[in-house]
C-alpha positions in Angstrom: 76.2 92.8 35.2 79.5 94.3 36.2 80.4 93.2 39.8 83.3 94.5 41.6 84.8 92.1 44.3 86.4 88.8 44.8 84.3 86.5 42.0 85.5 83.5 40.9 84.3 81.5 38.0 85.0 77.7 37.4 83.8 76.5 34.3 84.7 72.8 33.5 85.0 71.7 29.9 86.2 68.4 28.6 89.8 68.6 26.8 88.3 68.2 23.5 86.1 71.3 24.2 89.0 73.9 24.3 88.3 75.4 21.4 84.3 76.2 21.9 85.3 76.5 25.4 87.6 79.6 24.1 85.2 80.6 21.7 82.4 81.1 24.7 84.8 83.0 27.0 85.2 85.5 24.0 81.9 85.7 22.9 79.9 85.6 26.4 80.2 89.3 28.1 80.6 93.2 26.8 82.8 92.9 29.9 86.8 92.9 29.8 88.3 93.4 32.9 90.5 91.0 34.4 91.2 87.4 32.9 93.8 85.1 33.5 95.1 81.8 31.9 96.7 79.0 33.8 99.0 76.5 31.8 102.1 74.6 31.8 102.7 74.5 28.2 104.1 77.8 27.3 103.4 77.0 23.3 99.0 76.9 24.7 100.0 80.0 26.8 100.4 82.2 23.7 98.2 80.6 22.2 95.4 81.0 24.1 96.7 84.4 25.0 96.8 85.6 21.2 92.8 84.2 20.9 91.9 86.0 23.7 93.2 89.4 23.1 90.7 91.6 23.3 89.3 89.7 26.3 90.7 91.1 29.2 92.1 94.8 29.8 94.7 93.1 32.3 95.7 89.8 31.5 97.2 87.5 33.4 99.5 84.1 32.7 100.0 81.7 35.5 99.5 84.6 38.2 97.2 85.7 40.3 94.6 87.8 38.6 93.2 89.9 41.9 94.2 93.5 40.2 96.9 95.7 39.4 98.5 97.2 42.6 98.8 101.0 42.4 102.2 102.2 41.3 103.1 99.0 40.2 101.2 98.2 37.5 98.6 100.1 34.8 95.4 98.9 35.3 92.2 99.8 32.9 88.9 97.6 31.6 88.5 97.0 27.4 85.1 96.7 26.2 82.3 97.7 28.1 84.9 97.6 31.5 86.1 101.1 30.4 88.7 102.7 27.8 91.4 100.5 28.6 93.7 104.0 29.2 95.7 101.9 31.9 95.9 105.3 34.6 100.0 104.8 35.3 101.2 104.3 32.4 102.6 106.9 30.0 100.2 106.0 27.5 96.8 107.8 29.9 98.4 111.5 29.0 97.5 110.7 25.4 93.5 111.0 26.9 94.5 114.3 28.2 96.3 116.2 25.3 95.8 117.0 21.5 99.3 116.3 19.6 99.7 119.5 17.0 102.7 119.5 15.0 104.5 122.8 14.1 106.7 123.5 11.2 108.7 127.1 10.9 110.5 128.7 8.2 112.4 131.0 8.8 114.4 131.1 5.6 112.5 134.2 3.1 110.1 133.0 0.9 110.7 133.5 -2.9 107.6 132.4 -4.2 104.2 130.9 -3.5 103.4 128.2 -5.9 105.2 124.7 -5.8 107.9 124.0 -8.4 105.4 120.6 -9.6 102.7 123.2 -10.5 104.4 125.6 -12.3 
């Protein structure tokens, strides 16, 4: 279940656990809103960052991971949290539009057939 509000979830796992503990955060929910990762050791920050990519649509690293504010910061879900289109960022007008490209010539043509297939 989806639940929007304050939730806070404290899971406690023994250091020897990290990996499975990693493992069960990406495996446990369709859901991928917001996550967040607290660490001190920046090398277990990517880390753990890189292994839980497809997670969270906003991620968070040793910040407080209560939401995007509005003008500041794209916001959008992955997974089943939404299309992850991040409404404020340059990247949402892609949703909205259908890229065409156009070439013109407008030298005369001489011929019709290409010179490989002559």
């Amino acid at each position: 279940e989806e639940i929007f509000g304050p939730v806070l979830t404290a899971y406690v796992y023994e250091d020897a656990a990290l990996d499975a503990t990693v493992d069960l955060i990406g495996s446990t929910t369709p859901y991928a809103l917001t996550g967040a990762i607290f660490a001190e050791d920046r090398q277990a920050a990517v880390d753990l960052s890189a292994r839980l990519l497809h997670t969270a649509g906003n991620f968070y690293i040793n910040d407080k991971c209560t939401g995007a504010v509005v003008g500041q910061q794209p916001f959008g879900g992955s997974r089943a949290s939404g299309t992850n289109d991040k409404p404020g960022s340059p990247g949402l007008l892609q949703r909205f539009v259908s890229p065409r490209s156009i070439k013109e010539n407008l030298s005369r043509i001489s011929g019709y057939t290409y010179p490989s297939n002559s």
